[in-house]
N, C-alpha and C positions, 0 to 999 in steps of 0.2 A: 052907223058907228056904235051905236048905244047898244042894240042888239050882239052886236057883237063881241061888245067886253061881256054883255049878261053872259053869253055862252061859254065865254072862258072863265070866267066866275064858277056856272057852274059845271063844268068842266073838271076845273081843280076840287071845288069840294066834292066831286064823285072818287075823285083819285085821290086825294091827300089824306096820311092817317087822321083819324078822328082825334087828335091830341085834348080837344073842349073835352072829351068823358073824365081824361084823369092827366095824373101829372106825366113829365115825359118818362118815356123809359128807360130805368137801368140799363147802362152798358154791362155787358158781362166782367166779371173782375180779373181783372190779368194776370195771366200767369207767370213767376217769375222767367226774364228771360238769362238770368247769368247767377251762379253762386252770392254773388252781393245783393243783386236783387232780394234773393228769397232768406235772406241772414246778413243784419242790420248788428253793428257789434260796438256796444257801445266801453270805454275804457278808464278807470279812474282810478283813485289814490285813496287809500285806506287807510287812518292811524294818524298814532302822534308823534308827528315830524321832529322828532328830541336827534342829537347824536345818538347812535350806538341801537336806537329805536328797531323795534322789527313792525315794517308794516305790509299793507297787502295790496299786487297790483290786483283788481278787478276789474272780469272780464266775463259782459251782458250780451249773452245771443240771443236777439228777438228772430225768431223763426216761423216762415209766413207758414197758415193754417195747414194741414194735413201734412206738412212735410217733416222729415226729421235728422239731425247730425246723428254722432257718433261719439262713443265714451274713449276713452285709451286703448281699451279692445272694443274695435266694432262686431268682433262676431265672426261670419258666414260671410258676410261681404261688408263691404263698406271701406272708410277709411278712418285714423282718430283724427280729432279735435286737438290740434295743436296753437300754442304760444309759443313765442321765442323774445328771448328779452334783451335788447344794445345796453348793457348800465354801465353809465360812471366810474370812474376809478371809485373804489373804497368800498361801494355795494358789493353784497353777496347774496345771493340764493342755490338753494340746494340741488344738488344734480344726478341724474341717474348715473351709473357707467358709462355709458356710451353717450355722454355729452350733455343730452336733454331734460329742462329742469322739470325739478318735481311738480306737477301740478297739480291743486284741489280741484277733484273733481268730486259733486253728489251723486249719490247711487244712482244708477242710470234707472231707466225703464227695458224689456226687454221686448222685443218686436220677432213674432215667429209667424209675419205672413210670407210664407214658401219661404223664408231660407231666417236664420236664428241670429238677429243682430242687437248689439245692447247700445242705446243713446238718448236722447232727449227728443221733447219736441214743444214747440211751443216758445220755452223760454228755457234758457239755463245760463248760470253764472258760478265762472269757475275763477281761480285767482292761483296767486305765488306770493309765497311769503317771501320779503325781500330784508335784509340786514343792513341799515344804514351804517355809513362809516362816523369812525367818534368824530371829524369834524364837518360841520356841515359849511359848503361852501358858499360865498355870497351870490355868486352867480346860479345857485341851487342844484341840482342835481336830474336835469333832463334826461329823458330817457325814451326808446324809440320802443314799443311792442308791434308784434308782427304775429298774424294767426291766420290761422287756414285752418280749412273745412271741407267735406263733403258733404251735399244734403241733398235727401234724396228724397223722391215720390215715387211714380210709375216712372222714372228718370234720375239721373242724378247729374248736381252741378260741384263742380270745384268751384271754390270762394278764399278770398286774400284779404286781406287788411294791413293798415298800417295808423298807427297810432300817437302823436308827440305826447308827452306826461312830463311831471316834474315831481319827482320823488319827496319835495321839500315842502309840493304844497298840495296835501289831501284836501278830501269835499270835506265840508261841513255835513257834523250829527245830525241826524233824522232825516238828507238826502238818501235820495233813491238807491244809490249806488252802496252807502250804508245797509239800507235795509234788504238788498237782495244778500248782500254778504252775509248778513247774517243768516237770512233764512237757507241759503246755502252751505255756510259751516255745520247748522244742524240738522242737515241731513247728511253731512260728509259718513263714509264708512269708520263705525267705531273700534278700536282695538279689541281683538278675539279675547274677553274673560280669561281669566287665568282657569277657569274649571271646567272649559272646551278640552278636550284631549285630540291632538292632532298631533299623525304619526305617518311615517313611511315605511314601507311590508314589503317583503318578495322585491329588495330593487334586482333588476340585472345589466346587462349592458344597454337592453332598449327599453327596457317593462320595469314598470315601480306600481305602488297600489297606494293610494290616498287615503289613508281613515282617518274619518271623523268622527266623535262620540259627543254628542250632546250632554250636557249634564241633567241631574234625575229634574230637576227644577222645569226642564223642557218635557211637553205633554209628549205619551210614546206612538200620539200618530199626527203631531206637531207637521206640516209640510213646509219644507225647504228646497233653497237652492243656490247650485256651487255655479258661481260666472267665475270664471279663471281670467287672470290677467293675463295682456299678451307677453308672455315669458319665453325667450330663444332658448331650443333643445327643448321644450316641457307641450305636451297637447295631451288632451284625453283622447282617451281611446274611442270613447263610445258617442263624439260631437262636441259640439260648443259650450253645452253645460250640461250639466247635470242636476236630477233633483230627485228627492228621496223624501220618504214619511217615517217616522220614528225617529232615535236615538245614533243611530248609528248610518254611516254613509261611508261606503268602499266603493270608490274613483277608480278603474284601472288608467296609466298612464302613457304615453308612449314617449317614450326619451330619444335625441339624436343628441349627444354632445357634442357635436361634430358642431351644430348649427348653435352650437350656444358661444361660437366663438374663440373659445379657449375659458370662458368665465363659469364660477362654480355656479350649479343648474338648480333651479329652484319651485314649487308648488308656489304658487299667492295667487291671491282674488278674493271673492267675498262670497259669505257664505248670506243669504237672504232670508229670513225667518217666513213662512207664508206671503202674502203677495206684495202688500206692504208693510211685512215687519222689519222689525233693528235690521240694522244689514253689517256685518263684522267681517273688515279685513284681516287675512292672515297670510303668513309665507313660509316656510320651513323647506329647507335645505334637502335636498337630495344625496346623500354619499355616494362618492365614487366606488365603482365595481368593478 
């Protein structure tokens, strides 16, 4: 009998990993399997909660490593990064045309592996500014946010959320949720200088031409770049963006009003100064032809 456990003794230690050299081994790190998995989104209340107050919902997308969302225009492919907000009577925030409210977004990053898409990765935090009503009520002011997403690697996942908040009672100064806001308003797109010259040339039924003139204060082999927002009836001609060296930048455009709906048709996006310089939103109106 004695003999015999020795044999299985060593038996198992010819076959069983040597685990005595080191510690055990990492499992390999998992890959998201679902939109939530890979974008974690966390949601809070910004401001001081007075009547009449303007505060801000915020809203944290932790994004698992190498993958990445999308801006309001993703580009070539992709989809945007949307909120949607249930509020209370009395609340207000602002709204596009077509229903969907305004959102802060930080200047994206832009992504041109095979195909030209503009989003985040890692981390971004976007918000709405919200209008409290002059009276605030005892039961407070709950409110439901709702966001989606697409995020993508060598794959892409759809991702949902849903959110309960109470508009009446923000985090406390120097939380997290504080300080991403902030570092996120400064880097929001700044309003175009008044001594940018932006114009529209040669419109016709389908063609308009975009110029932009830099002022003398910009070096004249300064490199930039134009990410156009996604605007119904309005695309460049020549892709997704465009970029240009010097003073001056001629966009040609391709128009369908047709697809703008019946609404007057319009140029906006931001213009980027080198790779990470100021980045300045603008829009200017198209006329009818």
């Amino acid at each position: 009998m004695f003999r015999i456990i020795m044999l299985a003794i060593l038996a198992f230690a010819t076959t069983a990993p040597a685990l005595s050299q080191g510690a055990l081994p990492t499992p390999a790190s998992r890959e998201p399997k679902s939109g939530e998995d890979a974008v974690k989104v966390s949601v809070a209340v910004v401001g001081d909660a007075k009547p009449g107050a303007m505060m801000r919902i915020v809203a944290t997308l932790d994004i698992a490593p190498s993958w990445h969302i999308y801006w309001e225009n993703p580009g070539e492919s992709g989809a945007p990064t949307q909120l949607e907000v249930d509020l209370p009577d009395g609340c207000v925030i602002a709204r596009y045309a077509d229903g969907k409210p305004v959102i802060d977004f930080p200047v994206p990053s832009v992504f041109t592996h095979g195909e030209v898409a503009f989003g985040y990765e890692r981390s971004v935090t976007i918000s709405i500014e919200v209008k409290l009503p002059a009276t605030i009520p005892a039961a407070g002011l709950p409110t439901t946010v709702r966001s989606n997403w697409l995020v993508c690697k060598e794959r892409c996942l759809m991702g949902r959320g849903e959110s309960k908040i109470d508009l009446s009672k923000p985090v406390g100064a120097g939380t997290k949720p504080v300080q991403a806001l902030a570092d996120s308003l400064a880097h929001l797109p700044k309003p175009l200088p008044a001594e940018w010259k932006v114009s529209v040339s040669d419109v016709g039924p389908v063609k308009a031409t975009l110029v932009v003139e830099a002022p003398a204060a910009i070096s004249a082999d300064a490199q930039w770049q134009l990410i156009p927002s996604d605007t119904p009836g309005v695309l460049l001609e020549s892709g997704y963006m465009a970029e240009a060296k010097g003073r001056i930048l001629r966009v040609p455009l391709a128009l369908s009003r047709e697809s703008a709906l019946g609404r007057p048709i319009e140029a906006k996006g931001l213009f980027i100064l080198g790779k990470n310089g100021p980045a300045y939103a603008f829009s200017i109106p198209i006329p009818a032809k």
